[in-house]
C-alpha positions in Angstrom: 116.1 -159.8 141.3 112.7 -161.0 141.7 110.2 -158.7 140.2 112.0 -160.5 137.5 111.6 -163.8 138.4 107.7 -162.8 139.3 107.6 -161.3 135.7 108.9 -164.5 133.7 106.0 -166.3 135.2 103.3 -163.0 135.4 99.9 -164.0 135.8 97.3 -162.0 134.4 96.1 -160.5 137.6 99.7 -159.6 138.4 100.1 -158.0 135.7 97.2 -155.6 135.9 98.4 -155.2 139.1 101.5 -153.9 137.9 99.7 -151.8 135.1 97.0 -150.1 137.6 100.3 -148.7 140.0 101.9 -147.7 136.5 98.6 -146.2 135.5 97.8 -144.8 139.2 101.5 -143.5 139.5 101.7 -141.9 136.3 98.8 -139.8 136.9 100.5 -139.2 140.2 103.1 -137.6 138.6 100.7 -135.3 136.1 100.9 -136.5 133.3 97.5 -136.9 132.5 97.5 -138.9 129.2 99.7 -141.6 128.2 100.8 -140.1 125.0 102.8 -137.4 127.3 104.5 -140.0 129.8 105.5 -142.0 126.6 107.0 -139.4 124.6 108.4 -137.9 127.5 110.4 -140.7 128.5 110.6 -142.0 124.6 108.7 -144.8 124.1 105.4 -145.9 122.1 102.1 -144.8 123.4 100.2 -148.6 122.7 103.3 -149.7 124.5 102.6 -148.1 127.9 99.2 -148.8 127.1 99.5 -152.2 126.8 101.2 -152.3 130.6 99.3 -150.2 132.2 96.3 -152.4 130.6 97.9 -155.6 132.0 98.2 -157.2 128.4 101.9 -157.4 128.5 103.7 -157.4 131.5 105.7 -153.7 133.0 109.4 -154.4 131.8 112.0 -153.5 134.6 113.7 -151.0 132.3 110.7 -148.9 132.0 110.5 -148.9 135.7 114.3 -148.3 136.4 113.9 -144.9 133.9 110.3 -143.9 136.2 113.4 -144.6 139.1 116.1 -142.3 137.6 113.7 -139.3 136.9 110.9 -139.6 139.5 112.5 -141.6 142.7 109.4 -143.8 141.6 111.0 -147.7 143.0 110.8 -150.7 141.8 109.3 -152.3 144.8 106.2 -149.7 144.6 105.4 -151.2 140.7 106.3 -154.5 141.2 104.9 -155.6 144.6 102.5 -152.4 145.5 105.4 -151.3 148.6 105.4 -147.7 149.1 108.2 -146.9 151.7 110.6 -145.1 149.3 107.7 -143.8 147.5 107.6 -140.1 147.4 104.8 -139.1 149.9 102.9 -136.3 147.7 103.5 -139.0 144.7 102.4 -142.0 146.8 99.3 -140.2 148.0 97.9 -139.4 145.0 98.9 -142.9 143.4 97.4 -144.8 146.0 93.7 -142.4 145.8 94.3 -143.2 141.9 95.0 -146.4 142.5 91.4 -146.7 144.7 89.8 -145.6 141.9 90.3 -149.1 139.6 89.1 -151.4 142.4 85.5 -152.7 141.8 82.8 -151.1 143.8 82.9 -152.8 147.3 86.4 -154.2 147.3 88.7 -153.1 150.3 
């Protein structure tokens, strides 16, 4: 698998990468505060925060339960690929996603 191979060996930017889809995609979905997403899907709110922050790096677990409920895949988190993205979830993600780049980037 290599989103797990790239995650053994994250770099930083990776992995706030990673945490800006999460972030992006998990305001895609409506939840519009961590502490919902978290306890909705039953983990710790500084957890989540922590990933979508870039601190720690997005586990494959947490993504593989965002698969099971939301169709959200793995390739969209780990490598920024939208193809099996939902469209109505992978256009709001990717205006969200816009929104973290610094002023002037492409």
């Amino acid at each position: 698998m290599p989103q797990l191979l790239m995650a053994l060996g994250a770099t930083d930017e990776y992995k706030l990468q990673c945490g800006n889809r999460l972030q992006a995609t998990r305001l895609a979905l409506g939840f519009l505060s961590r502490r919902a997403l978290a306890e909705k899907v039953g983990v710790e709110e500084p957890r989540l925060e922590k990933w979508e922050t870039g601190a720690n790096m997005v586990p494959a677990w947490f993504v593989e339960i965002l698969r099971q409920r939301w169709d959200v895949p793995h390739d969209w988190i780990f490598a920024g690929i939208p193809d099996n993205l939902k469209h109505s979830i992978a256009t709001e993600a990717q205006e969200r996603l816009s929104e973290f780049l610094p002023q002037g980037a492409a």
